[in-house]
C-alpha positions, 0 to 999 in steps of 0.5 A: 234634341231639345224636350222632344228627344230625337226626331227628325223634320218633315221633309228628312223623313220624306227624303229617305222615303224617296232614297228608299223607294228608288232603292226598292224598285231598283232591287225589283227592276234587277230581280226582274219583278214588276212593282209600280212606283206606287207600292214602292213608294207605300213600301218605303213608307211602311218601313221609313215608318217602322224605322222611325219608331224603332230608332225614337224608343232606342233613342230614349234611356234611363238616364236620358236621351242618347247623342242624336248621332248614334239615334240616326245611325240607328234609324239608319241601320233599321231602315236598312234591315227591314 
């Protein structure tokens, strides 16, 4: 984790925006919605975003920083929810 704390590289983030926005058009496609890959992918990365965020302020405590497993699953589990 080193002086940064948790975080993720470039191209981790940008595979989970990809994950994420194949997953979104695919929840469009089966609810018989219309959603260009464009929006999708904007969508992922509003919520990879948010996510991101949410799980580098969970990631830091008082007494220090928290095992970088438990902060991905973390970062994981927002994606999931958003």
């Amino acid at each position: 984790m080193g002086s940064q704390g948790w975080c993720l590289s470039d191209k981790e983030r940008g595979d989970t925006i990809e994950r994420l926005t194949a997953n979104i058009a695919t929840l469009a496609f089966f609810k018989g919605k219309e959603l260009s890959d464009q929006d999708a992918k904007a969508a992922a990365q509003v919520i990879e975003k948010k996510a991101y965020t949410a799980a580098q302020v969970a990631a830091r405590v008082t007494t220090g920083d928290r095992p970088a497993g438990e902060s991905t699953s973390a970062y994981a589990r927002c994606a999931c929810c958003l």
